[in-house]
N, CA and C atoms as an extended XYZ file, in Angstrom:
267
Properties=species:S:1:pos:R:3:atomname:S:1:resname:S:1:resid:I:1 pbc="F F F"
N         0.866       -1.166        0.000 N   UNK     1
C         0.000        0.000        0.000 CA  UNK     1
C         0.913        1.229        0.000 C   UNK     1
N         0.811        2.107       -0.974 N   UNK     2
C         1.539        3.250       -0.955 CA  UNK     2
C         0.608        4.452       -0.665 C   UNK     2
N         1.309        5.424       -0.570 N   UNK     3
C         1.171        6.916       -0.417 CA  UNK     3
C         0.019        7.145       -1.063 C   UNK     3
N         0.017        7.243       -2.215 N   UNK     4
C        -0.495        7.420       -3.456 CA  UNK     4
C        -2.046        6.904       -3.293 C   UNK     4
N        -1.537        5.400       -3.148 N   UNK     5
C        -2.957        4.587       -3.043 CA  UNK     5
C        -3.613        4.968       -1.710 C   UNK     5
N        -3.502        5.300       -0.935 N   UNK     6
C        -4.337        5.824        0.483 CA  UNK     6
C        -4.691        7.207       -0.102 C   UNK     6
N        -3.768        8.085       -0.462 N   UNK     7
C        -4.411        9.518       -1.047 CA  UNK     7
C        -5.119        9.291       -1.747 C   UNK     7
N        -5.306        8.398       -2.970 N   UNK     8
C        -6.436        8.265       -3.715 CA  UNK     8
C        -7.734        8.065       -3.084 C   UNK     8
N        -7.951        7.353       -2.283 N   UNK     9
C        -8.778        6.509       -1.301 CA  UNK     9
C        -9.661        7.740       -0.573 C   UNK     9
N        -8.657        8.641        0.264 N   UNK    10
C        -8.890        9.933        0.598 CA  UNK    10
C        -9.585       10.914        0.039 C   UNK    10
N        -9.095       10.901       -1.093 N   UNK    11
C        -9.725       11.836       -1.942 CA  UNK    11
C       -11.107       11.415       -2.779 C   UNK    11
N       -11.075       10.249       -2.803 N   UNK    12
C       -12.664        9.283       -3.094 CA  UNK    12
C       -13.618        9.859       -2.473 C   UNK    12
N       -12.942        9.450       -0.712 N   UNK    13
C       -13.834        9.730        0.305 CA  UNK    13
C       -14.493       11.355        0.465 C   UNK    13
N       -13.652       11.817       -0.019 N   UNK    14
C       -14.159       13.202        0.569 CA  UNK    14
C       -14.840       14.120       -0.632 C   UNK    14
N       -14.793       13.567       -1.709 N   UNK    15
C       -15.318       13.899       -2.892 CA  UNK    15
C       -16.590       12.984       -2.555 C   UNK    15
N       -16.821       11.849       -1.875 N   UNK    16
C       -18.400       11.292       -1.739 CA  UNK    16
C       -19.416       12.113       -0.748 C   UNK    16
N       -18.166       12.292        0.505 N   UNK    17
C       -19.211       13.032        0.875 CA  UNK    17
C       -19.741       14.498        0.630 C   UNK    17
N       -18.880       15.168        0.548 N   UNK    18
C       -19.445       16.372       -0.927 CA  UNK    18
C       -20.601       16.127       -1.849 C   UNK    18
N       -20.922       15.130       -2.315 N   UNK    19
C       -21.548       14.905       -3.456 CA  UNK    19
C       -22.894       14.184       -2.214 C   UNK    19
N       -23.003       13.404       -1.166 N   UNK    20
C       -23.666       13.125       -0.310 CA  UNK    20
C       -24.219       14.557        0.561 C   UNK    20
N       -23.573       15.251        0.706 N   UNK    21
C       -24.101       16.554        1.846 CA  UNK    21
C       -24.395       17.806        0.696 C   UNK    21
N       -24.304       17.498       -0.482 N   UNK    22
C       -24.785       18.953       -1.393 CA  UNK    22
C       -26.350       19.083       -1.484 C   UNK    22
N       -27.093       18.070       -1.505 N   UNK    23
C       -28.633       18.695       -1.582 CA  UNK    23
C       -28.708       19.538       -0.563 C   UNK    23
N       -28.523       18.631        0.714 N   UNK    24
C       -29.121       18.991        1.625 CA  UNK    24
C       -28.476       20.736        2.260 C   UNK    24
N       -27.490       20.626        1.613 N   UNK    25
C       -26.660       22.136        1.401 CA  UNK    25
C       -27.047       23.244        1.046 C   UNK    25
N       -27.552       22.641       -0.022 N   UNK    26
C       -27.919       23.220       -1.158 CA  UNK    26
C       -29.479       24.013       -1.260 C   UNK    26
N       -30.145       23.283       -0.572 N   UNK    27
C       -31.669       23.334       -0.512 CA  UNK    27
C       -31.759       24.463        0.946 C   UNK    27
N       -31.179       23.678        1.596 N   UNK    28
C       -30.731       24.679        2.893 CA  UNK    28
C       -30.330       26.104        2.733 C   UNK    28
N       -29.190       26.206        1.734 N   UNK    29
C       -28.861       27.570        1.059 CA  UNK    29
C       -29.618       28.508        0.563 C   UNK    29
N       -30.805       27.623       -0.201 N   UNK    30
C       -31.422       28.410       -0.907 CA  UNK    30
C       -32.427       29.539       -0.192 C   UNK    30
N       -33.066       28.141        0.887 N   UNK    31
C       -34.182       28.707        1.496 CA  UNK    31
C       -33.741       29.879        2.916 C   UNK    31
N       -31.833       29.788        3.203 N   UNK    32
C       -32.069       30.921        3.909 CA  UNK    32
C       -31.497       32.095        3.616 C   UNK    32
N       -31.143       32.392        1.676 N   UNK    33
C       -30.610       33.136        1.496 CA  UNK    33
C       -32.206       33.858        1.046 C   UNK    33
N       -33.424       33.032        0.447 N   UNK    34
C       -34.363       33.265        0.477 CA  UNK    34
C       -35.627       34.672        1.332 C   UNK    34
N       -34.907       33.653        3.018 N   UNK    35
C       -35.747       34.438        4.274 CA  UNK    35
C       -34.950       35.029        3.915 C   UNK    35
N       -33.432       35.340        4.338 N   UNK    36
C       -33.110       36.944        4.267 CA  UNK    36
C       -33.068       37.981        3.662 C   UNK    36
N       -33.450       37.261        2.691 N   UNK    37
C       -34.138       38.695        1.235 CA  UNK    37
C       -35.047       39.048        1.730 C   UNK    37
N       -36.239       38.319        2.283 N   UNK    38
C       -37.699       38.706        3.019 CA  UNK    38
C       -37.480       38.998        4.143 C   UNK    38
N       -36.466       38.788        4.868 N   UNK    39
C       -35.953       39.549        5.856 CA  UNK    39
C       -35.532       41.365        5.863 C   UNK    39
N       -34.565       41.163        4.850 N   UNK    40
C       -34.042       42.516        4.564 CA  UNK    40
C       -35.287       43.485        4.037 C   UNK    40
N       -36.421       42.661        3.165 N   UNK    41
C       -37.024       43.881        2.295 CA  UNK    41
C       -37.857       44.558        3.332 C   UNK    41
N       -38.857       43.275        4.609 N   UNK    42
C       -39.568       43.889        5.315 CA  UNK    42
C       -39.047       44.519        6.534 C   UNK    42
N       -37.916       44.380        6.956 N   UNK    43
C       -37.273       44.861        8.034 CA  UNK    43
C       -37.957       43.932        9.642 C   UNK    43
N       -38.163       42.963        9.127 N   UNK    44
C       -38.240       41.400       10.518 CA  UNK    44
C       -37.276       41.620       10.893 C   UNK    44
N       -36.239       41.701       11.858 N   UNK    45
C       -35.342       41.149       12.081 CA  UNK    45
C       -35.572       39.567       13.150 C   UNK    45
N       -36.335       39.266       12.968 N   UNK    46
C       -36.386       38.053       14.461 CA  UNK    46
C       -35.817       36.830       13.621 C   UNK    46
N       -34.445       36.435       14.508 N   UNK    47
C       -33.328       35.741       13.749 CA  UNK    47
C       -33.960       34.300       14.465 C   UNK    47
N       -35.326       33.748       14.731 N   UNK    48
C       -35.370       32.217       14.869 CA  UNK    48
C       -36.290       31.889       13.744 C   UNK    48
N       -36.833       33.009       12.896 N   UNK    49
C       -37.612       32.818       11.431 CA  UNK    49
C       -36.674       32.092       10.502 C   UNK    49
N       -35.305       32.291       10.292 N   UNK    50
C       -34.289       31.518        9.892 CA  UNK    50
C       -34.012       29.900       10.034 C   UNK    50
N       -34.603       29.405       11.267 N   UNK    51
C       -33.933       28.163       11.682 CA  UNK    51
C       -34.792       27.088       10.977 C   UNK    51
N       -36.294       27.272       11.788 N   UNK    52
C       -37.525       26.437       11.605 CA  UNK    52
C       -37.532       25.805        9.806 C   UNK    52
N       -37.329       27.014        8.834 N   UNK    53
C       -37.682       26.432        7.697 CA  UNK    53
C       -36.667       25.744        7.257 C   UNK    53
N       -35.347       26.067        7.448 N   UNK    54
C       -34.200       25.319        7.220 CA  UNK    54
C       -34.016       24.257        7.626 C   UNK    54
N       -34.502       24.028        8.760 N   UNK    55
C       -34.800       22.640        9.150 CA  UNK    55
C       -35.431       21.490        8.949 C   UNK    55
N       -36.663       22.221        8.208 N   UNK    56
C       -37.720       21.566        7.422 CA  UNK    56
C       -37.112       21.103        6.465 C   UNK    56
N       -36.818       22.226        5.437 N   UNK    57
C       -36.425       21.696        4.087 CA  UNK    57
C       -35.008       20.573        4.194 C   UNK    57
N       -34.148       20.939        5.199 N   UNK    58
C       -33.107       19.960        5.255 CA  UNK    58
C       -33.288       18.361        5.347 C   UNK    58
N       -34.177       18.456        6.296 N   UNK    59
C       -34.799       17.067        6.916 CA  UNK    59
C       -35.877       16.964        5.814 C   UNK    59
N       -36.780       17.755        5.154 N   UNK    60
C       -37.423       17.009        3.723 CA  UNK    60
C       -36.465       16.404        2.745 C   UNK    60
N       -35.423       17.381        2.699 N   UNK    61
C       -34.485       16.760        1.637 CA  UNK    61
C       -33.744       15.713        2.156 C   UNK    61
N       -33.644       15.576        2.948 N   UNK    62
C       -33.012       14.152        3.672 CA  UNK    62
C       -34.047       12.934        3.344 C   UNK    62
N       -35.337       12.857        3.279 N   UNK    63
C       -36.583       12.215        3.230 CA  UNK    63
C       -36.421       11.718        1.472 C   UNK    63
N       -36.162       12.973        0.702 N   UNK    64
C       -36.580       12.631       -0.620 CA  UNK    64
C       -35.560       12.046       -0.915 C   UNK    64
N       -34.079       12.779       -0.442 N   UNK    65
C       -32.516       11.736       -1.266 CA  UNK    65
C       -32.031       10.754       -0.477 C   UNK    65
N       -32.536       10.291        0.701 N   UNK    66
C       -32.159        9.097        1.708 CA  UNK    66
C       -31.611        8.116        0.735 C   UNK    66
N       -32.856        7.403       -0.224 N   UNK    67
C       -32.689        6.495       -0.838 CA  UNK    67
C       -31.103        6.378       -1.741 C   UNK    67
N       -31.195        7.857       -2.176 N   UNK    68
C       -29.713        8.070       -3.149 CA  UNK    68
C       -28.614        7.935       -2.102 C   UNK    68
N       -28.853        8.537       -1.018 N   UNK    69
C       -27.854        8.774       -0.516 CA  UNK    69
C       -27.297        7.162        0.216 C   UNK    69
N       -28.195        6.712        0.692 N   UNK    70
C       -28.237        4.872        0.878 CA  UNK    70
C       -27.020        4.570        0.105 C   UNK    70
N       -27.761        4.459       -0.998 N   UNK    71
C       -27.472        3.439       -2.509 CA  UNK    71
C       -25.736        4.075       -2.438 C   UNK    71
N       -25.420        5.300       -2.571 N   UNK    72
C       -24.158        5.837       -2.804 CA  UNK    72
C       -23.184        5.371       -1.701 C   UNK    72
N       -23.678        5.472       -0.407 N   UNK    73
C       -22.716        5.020        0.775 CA  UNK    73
C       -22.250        3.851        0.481 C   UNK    73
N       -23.017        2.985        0.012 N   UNK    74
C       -23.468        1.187       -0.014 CA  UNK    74
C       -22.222        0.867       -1.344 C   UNK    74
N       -22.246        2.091       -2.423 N   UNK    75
C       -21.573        1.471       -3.509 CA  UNK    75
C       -20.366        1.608       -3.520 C   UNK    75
N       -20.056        2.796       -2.537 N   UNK    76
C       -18.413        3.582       -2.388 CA  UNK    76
C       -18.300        2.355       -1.214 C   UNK    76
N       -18.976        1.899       -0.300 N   UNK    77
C       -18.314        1.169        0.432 CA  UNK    77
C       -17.610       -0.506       -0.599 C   UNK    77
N       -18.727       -0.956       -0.993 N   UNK    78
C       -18.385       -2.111       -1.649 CA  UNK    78
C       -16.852       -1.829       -2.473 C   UNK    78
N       -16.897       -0.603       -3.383 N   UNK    79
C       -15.594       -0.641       -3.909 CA  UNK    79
C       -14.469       -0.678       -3.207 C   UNK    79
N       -14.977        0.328       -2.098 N   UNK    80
C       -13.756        0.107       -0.805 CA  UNK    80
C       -12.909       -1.540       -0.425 C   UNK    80
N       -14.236       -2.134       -0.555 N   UNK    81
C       -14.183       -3.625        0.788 CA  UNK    81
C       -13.416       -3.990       -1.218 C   UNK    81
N       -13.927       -3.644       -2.162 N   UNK    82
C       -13.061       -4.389       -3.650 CA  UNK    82
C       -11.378       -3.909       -3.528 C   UNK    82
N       -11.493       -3.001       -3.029 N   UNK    83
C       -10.034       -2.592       -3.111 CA  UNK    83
C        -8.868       -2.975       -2.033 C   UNK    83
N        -9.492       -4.145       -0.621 N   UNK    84
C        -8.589       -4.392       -0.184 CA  UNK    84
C        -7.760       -6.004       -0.823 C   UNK    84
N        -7.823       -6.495       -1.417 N   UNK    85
C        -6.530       -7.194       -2.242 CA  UNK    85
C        -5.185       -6.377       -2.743 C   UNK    85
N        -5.853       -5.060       -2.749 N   UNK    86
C        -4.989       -4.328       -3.420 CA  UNK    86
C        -4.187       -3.456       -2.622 C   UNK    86
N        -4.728       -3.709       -1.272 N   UNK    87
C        -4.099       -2.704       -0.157 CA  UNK    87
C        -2.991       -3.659        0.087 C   UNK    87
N        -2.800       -5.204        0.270 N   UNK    88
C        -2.014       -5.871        0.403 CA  UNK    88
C        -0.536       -6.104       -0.271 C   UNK    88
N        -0.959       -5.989       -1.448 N   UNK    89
C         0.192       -5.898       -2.179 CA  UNK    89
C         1.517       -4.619       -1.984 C   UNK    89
């Protein structure tokens, strides 16, 4: 097992979970760059109007991409558990 081959491995990993935590990022982003536009225009300031919907939509989007996100853990792992013959050498 070299250098190389663990950095690769590394860099798998952290490029999955990137690609695993972007909806929910993402959706999250939207909806509180959203309130604070409706924040700023009406002059609300009450900063727990922020949390509640973000929370929602995070945990909806967790609901709708579970399944993807399953399937993706499940397939990066298997290649993992494929790639130890190769850690041996």
């Amino acid at each position: 097992m070299t250098v190389g081959f663990v950095a690769n491995i590394i860099g798998r990993a952290v490029f999955q979970i990137l690609i695993i935590a972007a909806p929910m990022l993402g959706l999250g982003l939207l909806v509180g760059l959203t309130i604070s536009i409706f924040q700023a225009t009406t002059s609300i300031q009450e900063q727990t109007l922020t949390f509640v919907p973000k929370i929602v939509v995070v945990l909806g989007s967790l609901v709708v991409f579970g399944p993807w996100i399953i399937n993706s853990m499940v397939n990066f792992t298997m290649n993992i558990f494929g790639l130890i013959p190769d850690m041996v050498k």
